[in-house]
TORLUMTI-518269 format. One record per residue (C-alpha): residue in three letters; x, y, z. Coordinates in steps of 0.05 Angstrom, whole numbers, padded with zeros to 5 digits, always signed. Example, Ala and Ser with C-alpha at 12.3 -4.5 7.8 and 13.67 -1.06 7.14 Angstrom:
! TORLUMTI-518269
ALA+00246-00090+00156
SER+00273-00021+00143
This chain:
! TORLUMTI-518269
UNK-01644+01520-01195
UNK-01612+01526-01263
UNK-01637+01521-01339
UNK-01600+01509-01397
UNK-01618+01577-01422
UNK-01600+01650-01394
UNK-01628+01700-01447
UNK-01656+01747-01471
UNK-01696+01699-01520
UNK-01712+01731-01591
UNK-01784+01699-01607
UNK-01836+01715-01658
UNK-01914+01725-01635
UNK-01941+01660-01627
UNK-01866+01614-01626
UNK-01860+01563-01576
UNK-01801+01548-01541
UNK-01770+01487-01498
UNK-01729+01510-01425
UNK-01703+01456-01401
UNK-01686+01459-01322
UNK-01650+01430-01269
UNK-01669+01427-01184
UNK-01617+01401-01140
UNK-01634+01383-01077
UNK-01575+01376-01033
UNK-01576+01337-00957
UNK-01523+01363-00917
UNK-01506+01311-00863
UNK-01529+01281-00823
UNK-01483+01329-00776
UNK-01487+01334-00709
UNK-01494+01400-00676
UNK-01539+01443-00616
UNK-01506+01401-00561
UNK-01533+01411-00494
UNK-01525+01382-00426
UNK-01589+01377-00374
UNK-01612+01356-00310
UNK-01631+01362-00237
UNK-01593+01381-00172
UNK-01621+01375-00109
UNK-01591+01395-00042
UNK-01620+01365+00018
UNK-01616+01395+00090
UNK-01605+01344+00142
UNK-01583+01375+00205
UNK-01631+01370+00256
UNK-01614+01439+00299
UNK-01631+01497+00253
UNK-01652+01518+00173
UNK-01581+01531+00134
UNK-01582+01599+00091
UNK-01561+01582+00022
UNK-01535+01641-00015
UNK-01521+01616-00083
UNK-01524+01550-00131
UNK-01479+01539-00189
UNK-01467+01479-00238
UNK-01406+01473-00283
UNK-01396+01431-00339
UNK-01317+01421-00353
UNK-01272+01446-00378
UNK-01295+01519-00349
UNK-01382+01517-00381
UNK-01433+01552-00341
UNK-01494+01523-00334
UNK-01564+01562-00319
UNK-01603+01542-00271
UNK-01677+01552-00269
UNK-01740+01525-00240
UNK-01724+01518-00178
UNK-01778+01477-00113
UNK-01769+01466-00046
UNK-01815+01402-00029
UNK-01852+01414-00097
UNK-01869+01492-00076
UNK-01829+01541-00128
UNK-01782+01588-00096
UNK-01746+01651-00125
UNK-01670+01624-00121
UNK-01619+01629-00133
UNK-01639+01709-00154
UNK-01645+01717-00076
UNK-01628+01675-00016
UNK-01668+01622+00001
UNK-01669+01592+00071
UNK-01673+01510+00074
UNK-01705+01487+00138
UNK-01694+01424+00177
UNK-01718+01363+00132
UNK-01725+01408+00065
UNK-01700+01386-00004
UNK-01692+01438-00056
UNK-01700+01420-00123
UNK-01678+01459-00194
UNK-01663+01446-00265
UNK-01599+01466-00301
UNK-01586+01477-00372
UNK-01515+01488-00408
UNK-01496+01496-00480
UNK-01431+01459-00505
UNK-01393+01467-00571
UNK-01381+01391-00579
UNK-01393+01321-00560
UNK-01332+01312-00521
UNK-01336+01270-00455
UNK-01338+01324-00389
UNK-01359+01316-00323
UNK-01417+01360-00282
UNK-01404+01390-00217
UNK-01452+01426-00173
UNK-01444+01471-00116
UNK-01491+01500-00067
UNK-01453+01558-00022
UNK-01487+01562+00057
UNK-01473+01627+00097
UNK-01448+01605+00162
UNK-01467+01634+00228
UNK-01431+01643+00294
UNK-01489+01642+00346
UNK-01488+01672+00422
UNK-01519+01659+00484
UNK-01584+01697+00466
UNK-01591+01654+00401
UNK-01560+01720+00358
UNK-01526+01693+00295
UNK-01458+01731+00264
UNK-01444+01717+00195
UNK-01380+01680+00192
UNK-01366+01664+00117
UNK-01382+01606+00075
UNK-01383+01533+00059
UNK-01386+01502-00006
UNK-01418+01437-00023
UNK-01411+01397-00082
UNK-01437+01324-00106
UNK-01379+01285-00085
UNK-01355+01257-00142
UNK-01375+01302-00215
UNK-01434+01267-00256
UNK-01393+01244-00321
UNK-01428+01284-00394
UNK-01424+01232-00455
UNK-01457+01228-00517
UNK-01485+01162-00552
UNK-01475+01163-00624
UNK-01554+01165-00639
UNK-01577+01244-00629
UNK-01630+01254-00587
UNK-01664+01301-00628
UNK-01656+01303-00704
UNK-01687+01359-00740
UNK-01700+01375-00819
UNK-01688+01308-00834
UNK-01737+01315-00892
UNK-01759+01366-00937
UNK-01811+01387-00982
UNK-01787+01414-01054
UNK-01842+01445-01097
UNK-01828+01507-01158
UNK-01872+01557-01180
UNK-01883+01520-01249
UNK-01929+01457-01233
UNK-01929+01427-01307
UNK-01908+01362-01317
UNK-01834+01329-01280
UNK-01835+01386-01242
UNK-01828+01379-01170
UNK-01886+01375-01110
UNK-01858+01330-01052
UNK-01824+01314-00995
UNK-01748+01278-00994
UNK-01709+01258-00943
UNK-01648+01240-00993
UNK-01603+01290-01047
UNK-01652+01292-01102
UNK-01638+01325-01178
UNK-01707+01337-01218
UNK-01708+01353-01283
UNK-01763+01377-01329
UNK-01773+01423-01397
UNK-01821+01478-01388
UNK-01843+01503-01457
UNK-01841+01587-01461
UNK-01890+01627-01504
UNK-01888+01695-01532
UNK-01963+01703-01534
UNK-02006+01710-01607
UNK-02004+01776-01630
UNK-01976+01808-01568
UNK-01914+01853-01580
UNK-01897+01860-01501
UNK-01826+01833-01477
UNK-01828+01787-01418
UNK-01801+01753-01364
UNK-01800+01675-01344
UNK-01786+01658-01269
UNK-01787+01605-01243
UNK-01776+01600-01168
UNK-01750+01527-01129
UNK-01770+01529-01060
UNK-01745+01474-01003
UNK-01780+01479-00937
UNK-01753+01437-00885
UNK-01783+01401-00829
UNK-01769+01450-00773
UNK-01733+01514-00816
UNK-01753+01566-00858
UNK-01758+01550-00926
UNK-01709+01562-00978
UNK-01716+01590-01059
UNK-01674+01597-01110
UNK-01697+01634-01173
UNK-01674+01623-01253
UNK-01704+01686-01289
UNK-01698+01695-01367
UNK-01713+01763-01410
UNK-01749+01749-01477
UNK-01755+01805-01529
UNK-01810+01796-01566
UNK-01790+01815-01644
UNK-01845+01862-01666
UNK-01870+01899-01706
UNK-01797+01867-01760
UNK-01803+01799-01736
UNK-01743+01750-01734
UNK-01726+01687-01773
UNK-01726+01606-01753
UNK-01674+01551-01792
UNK-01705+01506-01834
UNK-01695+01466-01779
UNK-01736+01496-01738
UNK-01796+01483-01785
UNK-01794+01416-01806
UNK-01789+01397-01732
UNK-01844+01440-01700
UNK-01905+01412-01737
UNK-01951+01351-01710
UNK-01926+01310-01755
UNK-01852+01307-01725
UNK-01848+01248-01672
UNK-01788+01285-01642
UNK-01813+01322-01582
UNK-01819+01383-01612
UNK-01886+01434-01597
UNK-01930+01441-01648
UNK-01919+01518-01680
UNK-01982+01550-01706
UNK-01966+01587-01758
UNK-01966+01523-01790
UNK-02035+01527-01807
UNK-02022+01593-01843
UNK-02004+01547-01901
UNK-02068+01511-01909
UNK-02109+01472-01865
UNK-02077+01415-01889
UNK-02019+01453-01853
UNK-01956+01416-01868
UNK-01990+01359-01911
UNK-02006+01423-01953
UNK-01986+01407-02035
UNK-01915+01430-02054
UNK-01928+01463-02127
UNK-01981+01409-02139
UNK-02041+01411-02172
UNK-02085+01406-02117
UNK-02085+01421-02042
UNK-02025+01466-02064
UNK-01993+01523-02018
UNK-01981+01587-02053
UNK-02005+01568-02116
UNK-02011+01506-02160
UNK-01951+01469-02198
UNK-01923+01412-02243
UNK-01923+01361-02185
UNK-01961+01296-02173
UNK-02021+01320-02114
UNK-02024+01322-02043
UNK-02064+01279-02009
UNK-02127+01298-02003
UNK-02146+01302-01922
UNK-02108+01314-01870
UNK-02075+01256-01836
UNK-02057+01210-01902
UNK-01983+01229-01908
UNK-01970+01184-01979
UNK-01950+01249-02029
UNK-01875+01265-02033
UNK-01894+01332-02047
UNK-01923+01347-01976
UNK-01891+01404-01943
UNK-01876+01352-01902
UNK-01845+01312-01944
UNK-01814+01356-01988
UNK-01773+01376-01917
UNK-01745+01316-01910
UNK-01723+01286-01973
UNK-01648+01289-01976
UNK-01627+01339-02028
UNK-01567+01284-02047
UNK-01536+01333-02104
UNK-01612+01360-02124
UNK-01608+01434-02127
UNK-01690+01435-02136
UNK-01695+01406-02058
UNK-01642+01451-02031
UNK-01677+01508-02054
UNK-01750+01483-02034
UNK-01732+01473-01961
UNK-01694+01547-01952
UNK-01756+01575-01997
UNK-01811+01532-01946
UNK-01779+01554-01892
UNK-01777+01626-01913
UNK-01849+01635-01927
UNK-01864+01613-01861
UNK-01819+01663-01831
UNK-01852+01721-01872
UNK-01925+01682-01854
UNK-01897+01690-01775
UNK-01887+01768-01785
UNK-01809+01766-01807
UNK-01801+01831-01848
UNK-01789+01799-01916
UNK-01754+01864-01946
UNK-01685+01834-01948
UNK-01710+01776-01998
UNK-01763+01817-02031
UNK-01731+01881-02042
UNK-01702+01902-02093
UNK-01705+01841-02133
UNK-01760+01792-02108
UNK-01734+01718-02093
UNK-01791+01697-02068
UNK-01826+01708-02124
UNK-01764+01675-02177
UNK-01763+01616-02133
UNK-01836+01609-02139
UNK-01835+01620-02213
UNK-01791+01565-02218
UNK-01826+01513-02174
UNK-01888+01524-02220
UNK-01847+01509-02283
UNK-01796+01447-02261
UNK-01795+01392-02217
UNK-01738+01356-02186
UNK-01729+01311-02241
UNK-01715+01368-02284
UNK-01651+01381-02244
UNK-01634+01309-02227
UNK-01566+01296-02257
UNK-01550+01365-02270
UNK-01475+01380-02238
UNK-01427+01434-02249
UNK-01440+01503-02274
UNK-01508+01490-02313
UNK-01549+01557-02309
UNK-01608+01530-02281
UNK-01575+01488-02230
UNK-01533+01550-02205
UNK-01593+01581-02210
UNK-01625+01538-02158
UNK-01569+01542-02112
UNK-01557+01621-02114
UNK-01625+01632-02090
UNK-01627+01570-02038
UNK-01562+01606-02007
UNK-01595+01675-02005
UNK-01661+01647-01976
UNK-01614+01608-01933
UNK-01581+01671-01898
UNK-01645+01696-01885
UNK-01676+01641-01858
UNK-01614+01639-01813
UNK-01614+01712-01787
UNK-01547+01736-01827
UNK-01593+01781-01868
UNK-01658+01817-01855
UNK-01695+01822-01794
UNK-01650+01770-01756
UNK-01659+01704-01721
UNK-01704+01677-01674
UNK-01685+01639-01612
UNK-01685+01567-01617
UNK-01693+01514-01579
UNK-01656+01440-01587
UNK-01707+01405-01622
UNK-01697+01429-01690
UNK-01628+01394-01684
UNK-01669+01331-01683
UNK-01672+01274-01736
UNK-01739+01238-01749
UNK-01738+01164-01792
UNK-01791+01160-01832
């Protein structure tokens, strides 16, 4: 589990932003492993005189593997051997099961090997323990592998995370699988509390416990001073953007035209009225150039007026977010000298105007101050952004 953020995020009350994260799912294998060898031995008494006393049974798997053995029956009745010595009549066949654990598929061979007490008898019928005879199957049962296992386990897997909004995962695989999705992180509406986001990847196999992996990231909340977003930020986080970007709410701080709010217009207008042709007049008829919206996107193209308009815009919505404007405001007010000239000039009163003409460096003084703020170099500093306000929208 990774995302392409680590934090701590700096966001403002009510500021939205995009996490985007990555799941890799990795299928090691298919690898062989748990080999094991098992079967049956059976030892069969034929001598027709008297029972045979058998004191132990073994079965080894070459090179030198002990195999247990378990389960043991004489003519389907269970018996207690080999723990103790078991006594095989005339005509009995004793029956057990042997298990061995090997480190590999190599080819070995099985022997088995029952060990009888012998008995020297005398002429009362008195037996005399006389040492032992081993038995063994003749020739060694050969131990190979076919390439198909015989059991294959975790072959599948289920991946699921703790977020369950859209692309992220809730399945099972059987293959290497990467999933990617964008999870989009809050700081609450009038909240001041710092946070954390985890998010939590869990694959649970087949026939294992499951596995997690865990991407956590700090976000400091920026109260009661605020921070700052880019102009960037702003024009790209509004409904109107087709880029991707979520929606910010502050937006409608402006007006409830939000950003179709008048730009120094005469109606409609956001802070106050000014020289330029109206907005339209409901929401949802984008034709003004002096929209927010608009006004955002024109290309400045040597026009001081729109360079400072888009720093100014996206200042006041900092300060209407709860960034501590003191550091534009104090002790000369820009705010207030950018808005006195919006109400006075529009931008064909500074088309054509190059070089060191007063008003023009006038214009591009304060658009650089507003700019710094905007940008976290001055005042309150900058919010955390996410990649969207990089974006470019054609309109």
């Amino acid at each position: 589990k990774s995302a392409n953020q680590t934090g701590p995020l700096n966001l403002a009350p009510g500021e939205t932003f995009l996490v985007d994260y990555t799941i890799t799912v990795s299928k090691i294998g298919p690898t062989d492993s748990d080999w094991h060898v098992t079967g049956s031995i059976t030892v069969t008494h034929d001598n027709t005189t008297r029972g045979a006393l058998l004191s132990d049974l073994g079965d080894v798997v070459s090179p030198a593997i002990s195999a247990s053995i378990h389960d043991c029956e004489v003519d389907g009745t269970p018996v207690d051997f080999p723990a103790s010595e078991l006594t095989l009549d005339v005509g009995e066949t004793l029956t057990c099961e042997y298990d061995a654990v090997l480190p590999d598929a190599s080819s070995r061979t099985n022997t088995a090997t029952a060990t009888q007490q012998n008995h020297s008898y005398d002429k009362d019928g008195v037996g005399t323990q006389t040492g032992t005879t081993l038995w063994s199957n003749a020739v060694p049962e050969p131990v190979t592998f076919s390439s198909t296992p015989a059991n294959e386990t975790d072959e599948c897997a289920t991946v699921s995370d703790t977020y369950t909004g859209e692309g992220a995962p809730d399945e099972e695989t059987c293959a290497s699988k990467t999933y990617d999705y964008t999870r989009a992180v809050l700081a609450p509406e009038g909240s001041c509390t710092d946070f954390t986001v985890d998010n939590t990847a869990t694959v649970t196999p087949d026939d294992d416990p499951p596995e997690s992996d865990n991407w956590s990231i700090p976000v400091d909340v920026r109260c009661p001073e605020g921070c700052t977003l880019t102009l960037g930020y702003w024009k790209t986080h509004n409904p109107t953007f087709t880029g991707g970007a979520p929606p910010d709410g502050n937006w409608l701080n402006v007006t409830p035209f939000a950003e179709w709010s008048g730009f120094f217009t005469q109606s409609n207008s956001y802070p106050t009225t000014g020289p330029n042709t109206p907005s339209p007049t409901a929401p949802g008829t984008p034709t003004d150039a002096f929209s927010w919206f608009n006004v955002f996107w024109t290309a400045p193209k040597g026009n001081a007026y729109y360079n400072l308009a888009q720093q100014y815009m996206a200042a006041k919505l900092n300060i209407l977010n709860g960034a501590d404007p003191s550091a534009i405001t104090t002790p000369t007010d820009l705010i207030a000298q950018a808005e006195g000239y919006f109400s006075q000039y529009k931008p064909a009163d500074l088309f054509g105007l190059k070089g060191s003409f007063t008003l023009r460096q006038n214009f591009i003084s304060l658009a650089g101050t507003l700019g710094q703020y905007n940008e976290g170099l001055i005042g309150p500093g900058h919010c955390s952004e996410d990649g969207t306000a990089t974006l470019q929208v054609t309109k």
